[in-house]
N, C-alpha and C positions, 0 to 999 in steps of 0.2 A: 478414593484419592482424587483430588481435583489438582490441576495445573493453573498455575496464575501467572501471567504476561502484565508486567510495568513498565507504561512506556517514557519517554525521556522526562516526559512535564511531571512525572511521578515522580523521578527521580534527580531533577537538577539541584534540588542542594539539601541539605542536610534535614532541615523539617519535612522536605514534603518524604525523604526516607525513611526519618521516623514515624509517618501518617505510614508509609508501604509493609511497615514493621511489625506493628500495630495489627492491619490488616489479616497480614499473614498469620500471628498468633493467633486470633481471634476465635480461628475454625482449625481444628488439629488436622482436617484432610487436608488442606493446602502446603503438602510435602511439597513438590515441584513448584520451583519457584523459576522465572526467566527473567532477568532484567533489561533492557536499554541502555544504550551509555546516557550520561546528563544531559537531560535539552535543555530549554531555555529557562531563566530563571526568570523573564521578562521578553516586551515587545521586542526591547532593543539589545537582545540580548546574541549569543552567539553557541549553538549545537557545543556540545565535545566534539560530536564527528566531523562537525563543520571543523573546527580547530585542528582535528588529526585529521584531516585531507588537507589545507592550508601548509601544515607545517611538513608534510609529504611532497606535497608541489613543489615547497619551496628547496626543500633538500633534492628532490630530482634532477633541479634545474642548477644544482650548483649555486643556491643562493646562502645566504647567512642564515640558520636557523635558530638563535637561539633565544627569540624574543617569540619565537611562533611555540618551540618549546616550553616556554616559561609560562605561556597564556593558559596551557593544559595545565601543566603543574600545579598552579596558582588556585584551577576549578580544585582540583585533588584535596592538595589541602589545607581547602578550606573546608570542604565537608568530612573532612578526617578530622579537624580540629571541630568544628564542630557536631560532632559525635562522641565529642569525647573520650574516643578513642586516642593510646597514648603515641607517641613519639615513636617508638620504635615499631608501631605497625605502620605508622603512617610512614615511615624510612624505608619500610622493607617493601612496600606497596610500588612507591616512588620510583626505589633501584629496579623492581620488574619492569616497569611503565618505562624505563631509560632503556632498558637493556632493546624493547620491540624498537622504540625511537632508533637507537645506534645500528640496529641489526641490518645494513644495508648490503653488504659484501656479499655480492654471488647471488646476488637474487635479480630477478626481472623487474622493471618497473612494476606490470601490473603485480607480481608478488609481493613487494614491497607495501605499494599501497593500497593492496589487503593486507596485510597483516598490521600495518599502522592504523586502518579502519575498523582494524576488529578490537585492537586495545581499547577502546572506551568502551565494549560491554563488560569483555572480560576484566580489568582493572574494576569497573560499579562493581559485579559479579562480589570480588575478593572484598572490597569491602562492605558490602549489605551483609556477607556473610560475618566478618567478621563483629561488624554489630549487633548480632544477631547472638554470635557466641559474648559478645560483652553482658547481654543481658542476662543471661545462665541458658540460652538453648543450644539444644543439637543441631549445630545450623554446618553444612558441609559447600565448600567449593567445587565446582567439577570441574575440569575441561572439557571440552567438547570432543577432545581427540581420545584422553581416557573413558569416557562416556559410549564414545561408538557412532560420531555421527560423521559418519561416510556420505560424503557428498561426489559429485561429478565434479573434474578440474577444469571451472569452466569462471576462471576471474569474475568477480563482481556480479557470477551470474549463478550461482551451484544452486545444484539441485541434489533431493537428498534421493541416495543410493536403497532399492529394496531392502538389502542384507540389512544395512542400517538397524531396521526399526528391531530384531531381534537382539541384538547386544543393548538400545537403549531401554527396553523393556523391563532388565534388570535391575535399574532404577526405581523399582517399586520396594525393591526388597532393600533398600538403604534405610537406614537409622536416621528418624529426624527429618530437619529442614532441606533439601537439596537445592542449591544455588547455583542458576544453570546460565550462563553468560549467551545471550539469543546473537543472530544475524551470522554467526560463521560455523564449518564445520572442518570439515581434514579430507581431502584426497586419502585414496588408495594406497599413493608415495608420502603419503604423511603429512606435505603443502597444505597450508593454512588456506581455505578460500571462502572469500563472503557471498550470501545470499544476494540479491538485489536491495538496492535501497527499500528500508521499512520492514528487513529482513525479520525482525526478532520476533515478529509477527508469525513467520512461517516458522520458528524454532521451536515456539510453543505448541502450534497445532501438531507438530511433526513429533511434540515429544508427547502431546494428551494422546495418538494416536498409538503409540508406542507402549505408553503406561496403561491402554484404556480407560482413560480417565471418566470420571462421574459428570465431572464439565470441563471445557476447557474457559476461564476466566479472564480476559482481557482489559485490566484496567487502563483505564485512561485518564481524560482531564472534562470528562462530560456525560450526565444523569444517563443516560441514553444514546440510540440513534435518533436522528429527527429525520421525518420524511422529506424534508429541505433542507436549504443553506442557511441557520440559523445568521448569517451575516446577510441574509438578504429580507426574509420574511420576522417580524418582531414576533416570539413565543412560538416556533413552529407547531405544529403539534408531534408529540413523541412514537416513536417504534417501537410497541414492547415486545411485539417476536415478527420475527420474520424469516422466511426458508432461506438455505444455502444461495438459491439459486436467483432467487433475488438479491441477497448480499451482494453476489459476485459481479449482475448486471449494472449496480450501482456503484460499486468499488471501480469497476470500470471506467462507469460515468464522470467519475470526479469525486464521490465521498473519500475523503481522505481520513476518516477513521479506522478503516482496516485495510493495508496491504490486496490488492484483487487476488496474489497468488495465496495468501495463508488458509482461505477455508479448505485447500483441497483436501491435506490430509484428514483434517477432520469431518471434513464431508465424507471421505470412500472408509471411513472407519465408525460413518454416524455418532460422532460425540458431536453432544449439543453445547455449543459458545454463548457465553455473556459477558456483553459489553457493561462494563461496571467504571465507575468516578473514584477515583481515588480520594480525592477532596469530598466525597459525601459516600461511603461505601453501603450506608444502608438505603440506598437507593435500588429498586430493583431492578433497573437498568434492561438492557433487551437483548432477549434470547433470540439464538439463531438457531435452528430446528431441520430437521430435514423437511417436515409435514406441518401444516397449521390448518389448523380451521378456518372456515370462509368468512371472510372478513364483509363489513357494512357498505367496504368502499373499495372497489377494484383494485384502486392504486397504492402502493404503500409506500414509493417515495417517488422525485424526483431529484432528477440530479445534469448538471453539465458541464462538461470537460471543453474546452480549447483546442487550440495547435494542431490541428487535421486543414487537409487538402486535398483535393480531389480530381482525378483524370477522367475525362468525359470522352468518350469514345463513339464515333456517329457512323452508321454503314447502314444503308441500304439493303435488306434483305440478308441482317444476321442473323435473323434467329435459322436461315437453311443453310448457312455456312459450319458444316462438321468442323471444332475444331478449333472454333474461334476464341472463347475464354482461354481453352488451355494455354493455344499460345501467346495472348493477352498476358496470363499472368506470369507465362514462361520467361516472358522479356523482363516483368520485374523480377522473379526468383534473379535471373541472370543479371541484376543488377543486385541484389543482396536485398530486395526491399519486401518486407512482409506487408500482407495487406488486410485492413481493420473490415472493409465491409465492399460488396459488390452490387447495389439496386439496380436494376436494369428493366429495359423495354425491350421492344422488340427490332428497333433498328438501333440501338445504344445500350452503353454500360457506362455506371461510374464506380471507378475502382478510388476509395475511401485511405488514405493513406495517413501514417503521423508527418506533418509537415519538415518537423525536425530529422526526419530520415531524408526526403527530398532533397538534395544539394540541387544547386544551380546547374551543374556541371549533368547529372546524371538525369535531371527537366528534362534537359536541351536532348540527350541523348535517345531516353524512352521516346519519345514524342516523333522525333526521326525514325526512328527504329518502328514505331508504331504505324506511321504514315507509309514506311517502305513497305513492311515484311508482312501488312497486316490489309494494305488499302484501303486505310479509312476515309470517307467523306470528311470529316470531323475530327478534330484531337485541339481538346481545351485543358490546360492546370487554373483551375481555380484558388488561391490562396485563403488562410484565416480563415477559416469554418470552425464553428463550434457545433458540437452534436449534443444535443439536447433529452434526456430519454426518460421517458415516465414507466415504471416498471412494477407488475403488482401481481403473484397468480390467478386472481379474480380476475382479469383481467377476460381472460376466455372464456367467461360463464356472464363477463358486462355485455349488455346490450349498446350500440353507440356509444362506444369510449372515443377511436376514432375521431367520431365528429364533434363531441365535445370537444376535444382536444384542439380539432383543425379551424373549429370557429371559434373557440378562445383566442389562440396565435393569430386570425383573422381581425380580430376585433383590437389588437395589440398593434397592428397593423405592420407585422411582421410576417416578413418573406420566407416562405420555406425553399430553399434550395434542394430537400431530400425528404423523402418519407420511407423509412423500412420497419418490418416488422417482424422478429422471426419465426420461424416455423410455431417454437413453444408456447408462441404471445402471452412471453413474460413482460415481456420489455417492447415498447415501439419506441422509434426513433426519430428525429427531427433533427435536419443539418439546417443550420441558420448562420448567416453572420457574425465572426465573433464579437461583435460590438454590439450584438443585438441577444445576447444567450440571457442575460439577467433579466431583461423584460420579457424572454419568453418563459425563462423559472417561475417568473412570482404571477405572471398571466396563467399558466397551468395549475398552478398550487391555490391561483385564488378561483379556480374551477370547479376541482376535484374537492378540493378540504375548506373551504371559505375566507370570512372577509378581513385574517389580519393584517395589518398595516405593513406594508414591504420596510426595509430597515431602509433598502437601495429605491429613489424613486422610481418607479416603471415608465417614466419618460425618458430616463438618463440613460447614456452610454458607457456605465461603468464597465468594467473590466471583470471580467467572471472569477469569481472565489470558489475553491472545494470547498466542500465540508470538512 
């Protein structure tokens, strides 16, 4: 039995569902199916989801909703009508999609606008399925709540519940296609709650984990992973396997092809994940493994993420002060702030933080609080850091990866602000500039992997792209 995950670009309008349809007959183990609500049909285009948070805001705030309304409707159907599917499934589709819309009485905001963000899988869900039974197959809808996915009641943020994977397991034993709407699941109390943004990612892995699936299949809108940012480097070269654990250090980093939270389940249940094209499905696309064999070349990608900031913390004779990180980080815990990464020396630390958590208001305040409770010499916020991370299991069996690395970025004639590396040396790290993250992408990748032509030129200040 294999699980297949379709993401929005698979599914924004009515051909490329038919390409997903297609797909899925193809290979009769492809019972488990999860969909996406509609992404874009185009550059200028506009999510579902984006559309059903739009028209949640707008209802929230007591504004007019019925042109925000009508923007959903209009995606509906049109890919109802073009499926050819009749009139009165696309009616009865519709009066569902109304009924989540109108549902506002007695609910919380954030309940609200969960459960308006979960209609765009759930509503694709109903109708992939339904074309599916158009065509003469066994093709079933599920809920997620009849299904058994017990999540934690934690808004926009669930996580799935142990008991869970017992009831979704039975799943195997269905007749046919099963059509499983990804990104939400049901509290204990019944409460509709969504995954994090990119959720349906995690619904899949949590259900191949479930059904112990043969693979978990995640289509997308691209042959592979590439070891870079195909927007920065021309023809990067491709990923055809790569371990869990390198996945996740790069999903971290900024690859925005899979969710950083989705491999877990499948990692602690060992099914092995392929990333596969929807637009070209005989492509063999790249496996994600718990184990691989030693590769030619240490590193097997690179990648760099934005919007970090960092606290620099200077004292005299810390490393003999008992005491001093804990309550370092005790002061952010008590300001509600998690923190990405901690480098340090021996008379300093810098605590690595997402910049969009830092408010102005709680700067001002760590910093006092720092300087009082803590006596530092030193307390700096550096803003706009980009962190930079080349990540590969060879990596620990390369000789001078390191200095390759540090005299490439030298030669690029970029500043490093940080160097870490962790214990596992899967992954080192480079904090840099965020003005300067793409000339140090395409300087690293033309290190490691060689001499194709950057997309971005490596003198410019462009702005950092994920993958």
């Amino acid at each position: 039995m294999k699980v297949a995950k379709f993401g929005g670009t698979s599914l924004a309008n009515a051909e490329q569902i038919k390409k997903v349809c297609q797909i899925v007959m193809a290979d009769r183990d492809r019972r488990l199916i999860v969909v996406s609500a509609p992404g874009k049909r185009n550059k200028e285009d506009t999510k579902v989801t984006d559309l059903l948070i739009a028209y949640a805001e707008r209802s929230l705030a007591g504004e007019p909703t019925e042109e925000a309304k009508q923007a959903i409707f209009l995606r509906y159907r049109e890919i109802v009508a073009d499926l050819g599917l009749s009139a009165e499934i696309g009616q009865a589709i519709e009066a569902e999609l109304e009924e989540v819309l109108a549902n506002k009485a007695g609910l919380s905001t954030e309940r609200f606008m969960d459960a308006v963000k979960a209609a765009g899988e759930d509503t694709c869900a109903k109708v992939v399925a339904r074309y599916l039974q158009s065509l003469g197959e066994v093709a079933t809808y599920i809920n997620p709540k009849d299904a058994g996915m017990l999540v934690t009641d934690e808004a926009s943020n669930a996580h799935i519940l142990p008991e869970a994977y017992a009831k979704l397991a039975t799943l195997r034993e269905r007749e046919g296609i099963v059509i499983f709407p990804g990104f939400f699941g049901y509290s204990r109390a019944g409460d509709l709650v969504t995954f994090s943004r990119g959720g349906s990612d995690i619904t899949g892995s949590i259900l191949a984990a479930a059904v112990e699936a043969e693979v978990y299949e995640n289509f997308t809108d691209v042959d592979s992973v590439y070891v870079v940012n195909p927007n920065l480097i021309a023809n990067p070269k491709k990923v055809t396997e790569i371990t869990y654990r390198e996945m996740r250090e790069l999903s971290y980093s900024g690859f925005s092809v899979f969710h950083e939270e989705a491999l877990i389940p499948a990692y602690q249940a060992d099914i092995p994940v392929c990333i596969k094209n929807t637009n070209n499905p005989s492509a063999p696309g790249t496996m994600i493994v718990a184990e691989r064999g030693a590769a030619t070349n240490g590193v097997s990608g690179i990648a760099s993420d934005g919007g970090f900031c960092s606290i620099y913390v200077s004292k005299y004779l810390m490393n003999r002060e008992i005491g001093f990180g804990r309550k370092l980080l005790q002061i952010l815990e008590e300001e509600e702030l998690s923190y990405e990464h901690t480098p340090s020396g021996i008379d300093n630390i810098s605590v690595i933080l997402r910049e969009r958590d830092l408010t102005e208001e709680k700067e001002q305040r760590i910093v006092e609080r720092i300087r009082r409770e803590l006596f530092a010499d030193d307390v700096a916020v550096q803003h706009s850091l980009a962190l930079v991370m080349i990540v590969g299991e060879g990596m620990r069996q390369s000789v001078g990866t390191t200095a390759r690395a540090t005299t490439a970025l030298a030669a690029a004639k970029i500043n490093l602000e940080m160097i870490n590396q962790g214990s596992s040396e899967v992954s080192m790290m480079f904090g840099v500039k965020a003005e300067e993250a793409d000339r140090a992408v395409i300087a690293l990748y033309q290190e490691f992997f060689g001499g194709e032509e950057p997309v971005v030129s490596s003198s410019s200040q462009a702005a950092s792209i994920s993958v």
